[in-house]
C-alpha positions in Angstrom: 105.5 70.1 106.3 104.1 72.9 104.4 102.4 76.4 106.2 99.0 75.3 105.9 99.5 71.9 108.0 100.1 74.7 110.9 97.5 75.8 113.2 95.5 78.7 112.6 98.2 79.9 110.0 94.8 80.4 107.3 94.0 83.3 110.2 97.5 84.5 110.0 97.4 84.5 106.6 94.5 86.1 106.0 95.3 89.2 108.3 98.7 89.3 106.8 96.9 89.9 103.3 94.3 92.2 104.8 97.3 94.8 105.9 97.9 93.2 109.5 102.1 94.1 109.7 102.4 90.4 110.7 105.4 88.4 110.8 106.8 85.3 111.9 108.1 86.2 114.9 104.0 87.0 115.8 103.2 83.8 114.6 106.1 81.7 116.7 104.3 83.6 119.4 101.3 82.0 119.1 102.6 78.7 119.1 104.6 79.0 122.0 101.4 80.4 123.3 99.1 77.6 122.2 102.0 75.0 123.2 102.2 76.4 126.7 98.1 75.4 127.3 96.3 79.1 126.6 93.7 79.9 124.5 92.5 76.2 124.0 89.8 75.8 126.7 87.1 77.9 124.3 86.6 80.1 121.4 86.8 83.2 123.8 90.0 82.1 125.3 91.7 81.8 121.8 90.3 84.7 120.5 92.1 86.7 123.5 95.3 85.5 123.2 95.2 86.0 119.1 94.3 89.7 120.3 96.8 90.2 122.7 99.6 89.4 120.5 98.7 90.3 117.0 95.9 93.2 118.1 97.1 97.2 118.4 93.5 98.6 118.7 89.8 97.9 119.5 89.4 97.7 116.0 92.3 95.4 115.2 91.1 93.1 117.8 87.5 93.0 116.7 88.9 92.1 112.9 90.7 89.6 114.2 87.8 88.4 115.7 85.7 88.4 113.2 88.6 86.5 110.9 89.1 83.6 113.6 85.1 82.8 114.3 85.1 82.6 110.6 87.7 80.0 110.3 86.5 78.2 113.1 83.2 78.0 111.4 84.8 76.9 108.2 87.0 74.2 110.1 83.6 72.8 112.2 81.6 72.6 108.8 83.9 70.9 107.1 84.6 68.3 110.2 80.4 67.8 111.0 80.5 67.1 106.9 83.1 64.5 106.7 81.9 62.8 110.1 78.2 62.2 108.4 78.9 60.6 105.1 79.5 57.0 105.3 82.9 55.8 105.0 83.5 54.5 101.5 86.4 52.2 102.0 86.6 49.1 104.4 88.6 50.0 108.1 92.1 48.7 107.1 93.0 45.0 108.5 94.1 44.9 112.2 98.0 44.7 112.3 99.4 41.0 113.2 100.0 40.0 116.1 102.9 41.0 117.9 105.9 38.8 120.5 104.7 39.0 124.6 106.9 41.8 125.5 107.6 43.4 122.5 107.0 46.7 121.9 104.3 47.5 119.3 105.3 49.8 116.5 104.3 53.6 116.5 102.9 52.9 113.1 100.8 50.3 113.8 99.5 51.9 117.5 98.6 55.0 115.5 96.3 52.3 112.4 94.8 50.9 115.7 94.0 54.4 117.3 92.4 55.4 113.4 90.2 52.1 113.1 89.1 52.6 116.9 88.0 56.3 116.1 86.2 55.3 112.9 84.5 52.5 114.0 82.6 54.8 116.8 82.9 58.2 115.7 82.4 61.1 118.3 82.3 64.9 117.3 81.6 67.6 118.2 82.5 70.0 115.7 83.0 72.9 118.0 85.6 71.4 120.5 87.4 69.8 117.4 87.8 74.1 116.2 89.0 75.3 119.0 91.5 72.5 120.0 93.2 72.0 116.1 95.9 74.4 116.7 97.0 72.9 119.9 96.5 69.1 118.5 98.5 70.3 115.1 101.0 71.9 117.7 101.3 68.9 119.8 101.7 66.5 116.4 105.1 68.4 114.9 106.5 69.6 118.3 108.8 67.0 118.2 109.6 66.7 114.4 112.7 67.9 112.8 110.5 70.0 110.0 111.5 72.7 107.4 108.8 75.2 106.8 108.1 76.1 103.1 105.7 77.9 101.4 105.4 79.3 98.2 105.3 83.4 98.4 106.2 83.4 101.6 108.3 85.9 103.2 110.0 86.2 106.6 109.0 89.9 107.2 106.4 91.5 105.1 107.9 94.6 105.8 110.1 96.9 104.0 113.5 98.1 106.3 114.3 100.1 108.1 110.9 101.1 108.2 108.2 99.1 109.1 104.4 99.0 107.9 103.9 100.4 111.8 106.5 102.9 112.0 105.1 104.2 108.2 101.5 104.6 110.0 102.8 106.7 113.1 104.8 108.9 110.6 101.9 109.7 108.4 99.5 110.4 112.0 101.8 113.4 112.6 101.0 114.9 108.9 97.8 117.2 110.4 96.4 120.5 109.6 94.1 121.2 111.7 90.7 123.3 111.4 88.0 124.7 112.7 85.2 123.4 110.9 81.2 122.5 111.0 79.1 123.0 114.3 79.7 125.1 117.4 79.6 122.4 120.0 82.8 122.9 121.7 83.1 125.1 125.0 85.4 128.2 123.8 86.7 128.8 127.3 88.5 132.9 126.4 85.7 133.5 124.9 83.1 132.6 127.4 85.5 133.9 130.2 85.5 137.2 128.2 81.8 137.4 128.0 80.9 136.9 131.6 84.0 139.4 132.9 81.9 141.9 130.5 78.1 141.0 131.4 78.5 139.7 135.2 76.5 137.4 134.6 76.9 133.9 132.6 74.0 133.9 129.8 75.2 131.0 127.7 78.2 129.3 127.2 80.5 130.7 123.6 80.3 128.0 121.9 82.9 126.6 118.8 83.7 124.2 116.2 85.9 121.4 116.7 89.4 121.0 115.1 89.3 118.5 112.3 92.3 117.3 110.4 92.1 118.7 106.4 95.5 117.7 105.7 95.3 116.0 101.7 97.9 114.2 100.5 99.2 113.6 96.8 101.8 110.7 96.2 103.6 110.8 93.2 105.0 107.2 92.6 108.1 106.7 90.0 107.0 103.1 88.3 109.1 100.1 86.7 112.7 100.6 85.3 114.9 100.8 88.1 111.8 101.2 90.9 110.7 97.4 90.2 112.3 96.5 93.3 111.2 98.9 95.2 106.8 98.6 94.7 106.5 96.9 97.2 107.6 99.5 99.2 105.5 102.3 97.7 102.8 99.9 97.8 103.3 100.0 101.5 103.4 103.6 101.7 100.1 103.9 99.6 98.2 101.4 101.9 99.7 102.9 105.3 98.3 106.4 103.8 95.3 105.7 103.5 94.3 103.1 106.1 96.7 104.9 109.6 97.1 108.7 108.3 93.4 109.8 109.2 93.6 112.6 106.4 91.2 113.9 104.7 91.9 112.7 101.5 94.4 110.9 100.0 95.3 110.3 96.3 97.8 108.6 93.9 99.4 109.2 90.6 101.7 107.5 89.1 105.1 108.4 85.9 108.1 106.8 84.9 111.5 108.8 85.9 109.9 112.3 86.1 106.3 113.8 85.3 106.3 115.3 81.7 103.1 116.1 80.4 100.9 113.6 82.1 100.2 111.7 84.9 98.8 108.4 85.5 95.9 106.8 87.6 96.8 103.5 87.2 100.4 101.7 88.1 100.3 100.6 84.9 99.9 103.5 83.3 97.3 103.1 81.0 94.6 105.7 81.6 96.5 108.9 81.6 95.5 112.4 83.0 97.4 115.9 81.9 99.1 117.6 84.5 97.0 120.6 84.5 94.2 119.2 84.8 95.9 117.1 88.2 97.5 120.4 90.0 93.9 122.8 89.3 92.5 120.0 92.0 95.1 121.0 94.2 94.7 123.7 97.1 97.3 124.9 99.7 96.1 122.2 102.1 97.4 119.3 100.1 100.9 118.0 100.6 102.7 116.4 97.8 105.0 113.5 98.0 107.0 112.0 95.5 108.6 108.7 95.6 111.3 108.0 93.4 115.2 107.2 93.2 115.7 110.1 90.9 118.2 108.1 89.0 120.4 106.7 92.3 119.7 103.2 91.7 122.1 103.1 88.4 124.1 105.9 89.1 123.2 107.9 86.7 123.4 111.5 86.1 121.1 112.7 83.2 120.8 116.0 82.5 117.5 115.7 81.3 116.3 114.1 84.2 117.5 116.8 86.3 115.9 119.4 84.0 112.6 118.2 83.5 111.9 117.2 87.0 112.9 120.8 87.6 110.4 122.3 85.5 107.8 120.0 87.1 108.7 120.9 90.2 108.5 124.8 89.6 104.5 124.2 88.0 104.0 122.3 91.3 104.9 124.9 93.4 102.2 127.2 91.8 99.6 124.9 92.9 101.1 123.8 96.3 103.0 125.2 99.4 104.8 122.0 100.4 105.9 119.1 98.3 108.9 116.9 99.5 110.8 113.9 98.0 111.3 110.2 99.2 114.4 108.6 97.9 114.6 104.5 98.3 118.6 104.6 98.0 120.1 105.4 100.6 121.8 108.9 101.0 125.4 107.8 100.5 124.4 106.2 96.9 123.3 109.9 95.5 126.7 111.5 95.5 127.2 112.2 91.2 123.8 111.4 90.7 120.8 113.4 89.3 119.0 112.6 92.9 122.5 114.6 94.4 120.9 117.4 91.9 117.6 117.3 92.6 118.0 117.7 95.9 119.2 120.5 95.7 115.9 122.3 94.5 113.0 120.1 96.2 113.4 118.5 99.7 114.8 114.9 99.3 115.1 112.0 101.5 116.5 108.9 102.3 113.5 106.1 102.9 114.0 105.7 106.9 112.1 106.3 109.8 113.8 109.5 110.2 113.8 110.4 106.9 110.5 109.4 106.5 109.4 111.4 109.4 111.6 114.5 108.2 109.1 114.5 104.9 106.3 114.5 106.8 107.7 117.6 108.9 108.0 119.1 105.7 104.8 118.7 104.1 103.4 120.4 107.1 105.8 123.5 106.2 108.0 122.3 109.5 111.3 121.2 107.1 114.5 122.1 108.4 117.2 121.8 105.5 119.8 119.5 107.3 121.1 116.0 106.3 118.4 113.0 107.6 120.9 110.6 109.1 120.2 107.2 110.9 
């Protein structure tokens, strides 16, 4: 059988493509779920136990939500449909006869069940929703079936870092302010003013702390980083969607930056790097994300030199900038990344390593090897 005779796999499906770090281990969860009797009585009940397995937030849950009422929707309108029209092809014949005794064949009880259900049809399109997945479940629990599906992958996440881990990293990239309204009690100061009145007047009042961390990822495209966009494209998307910073923004160049950047992956519409860096201020970290050259063992001597210079104009513009490294640490040794790392913070693409690049883009970097 293929993915989509499963039940509720078009919800998994759909969350997975929405950014949901879903894989099929959550999805074996629900079945066993479904198969042991919960979440089948009502929509509620199945929309709780999708939450409680696949949901991390109030907000996950309610997307989830939102996803599965969808589907069932789709799956009831397309049921009350098909039960109204007419059938267009006569019931098949009734099977022959069979011996006293002798046990009718599977086959023919299931034709029998088919032509019973058609020749009175009952429905009710919401009960037939909300019980599919167990039904489907109940139908292949005992087949000997091999799951395919075109595109499909066991885990869509890239190890040893997962889509999670990348979003709790990027949480702890914060540079926090005081910004906007007073309308936060400012307890020293308030203390300070009654000690010197006697008296309590009003409350000192202060703004709150907001984050104004920005971000800058620099993203090293095709040659030897085609296997590795899925990754950044997993960086990129856990940026943006888990880091809560105040801005986040992409560029993109093939082996090191020379006298552009680009704002497409495909690099199409370019933008000089002057132009990028004057948008820059001292809040925004910079991140770039290549192998430097590990991934075919190269050592290029222009590489090295051009990234160099890069590096030193970046520097004007920014106080912290620090380098991600797919390869792992071991595969830089007579490299230019073994170079390069020697003049900008590099790192291996881990969950330490990715949390030593967050430590420094906030100015926290401590120059020891990132090991697992």
């Amino acid at each position: 059988m293929t993915l989509t005779d499963l039940p509720l796999y078009p919800v998994f499906d759909t969350l997975r493509g929405q950014g949901f770090p879903l894989g099929v281990d959550d999805y074996m969860a629900l079945l066993r779920a479904l198969q042991a009797g919960f979440g089948v009585d009502d929509r509620a009940a199945l929309a709780d136990v999708c939450c409680a397995l696949w949901a991390k937030s109030a907000d996950e849950a309610r997307h989830i939500r939102r996803i599965l009422n969808d589907w069932l929707a789709q799956v009831g309108a397309q049921a009350s449909a098909a039960a109204s029209q007419p059938a267009s092809q006569p019931l098949p014949p009734s099977p022959p006869p069979t011996t006293p005794g002798a046990e009718e064949p599977a086959q023919a009880i299931e034709t029998r069940a088919e032509r019973l259900r058609a020749a009175q049809p009952v429905f009710d399109p919401d009960a037939d929703a909300l019980t599919e997945a167990a039904r489907a479940l109940r139908h292949h629990a005992g087949a000997d079936t091999q799951v395919e599906g075109a595109g499909f992958h066991l885990r869509t996440d890239y190890f040893p870092v997962t889509m999670r881990q990348m979003k709790q990293s990027w949480r702890h990239l914060r540079r926090r302010v005081r910004e906007g309204p007073a309308v936060e009690l400012d307890v020293p100061a308030t203390v300070e003013k009654v000690s010197r009145a006697g008296v309590l007047d009003t409350p000192v009042l202060r703004p709150r702390r907001i984050n104004r961390a920005g971000l800058v990822i620099l993203i090293d495209r095709d040659g030897s980083m085609v296997p590795f966009h899925g990754l950044t494209r997993q960086l990129l998307e856990t940026a943006r969607r888990g880091g809560r910073l105040s801005q986040t923004g992409v560029f993109y160049f093939h082996d090191y930056p020379d006298e552009s950047l680009y704002l497409d992956p495909a690099r199409r519409q370019a933008a000089p790097i002057a132009d990028v860096l004057a948008r820059l201020d001292e809040r925004t970290g910079v991140l770039i994300v290549s192998d430097a050259g590990a991934a075919r063992g190269r050592d290029e001597a222009q590489r090295v030199a051009r990234t160099r210079a890069f590096i030193n104009q970046l520097r004007k513009e920014v106080r912290h900038c620090a380098w991600l490294n797919p390869m792992p640490r071991a595969r830089w040794a007579n490299t230019s990344a073994q170079r390069i790392a020697r003049f900008v913070p590099m790192f291996e693409m881990s969950r330490p390593g990715l949390d030593a690049a967050v430590n420094a883009l906030r100015g926290r970097y401590a120059d020891e090897k990132i090991s697992e």
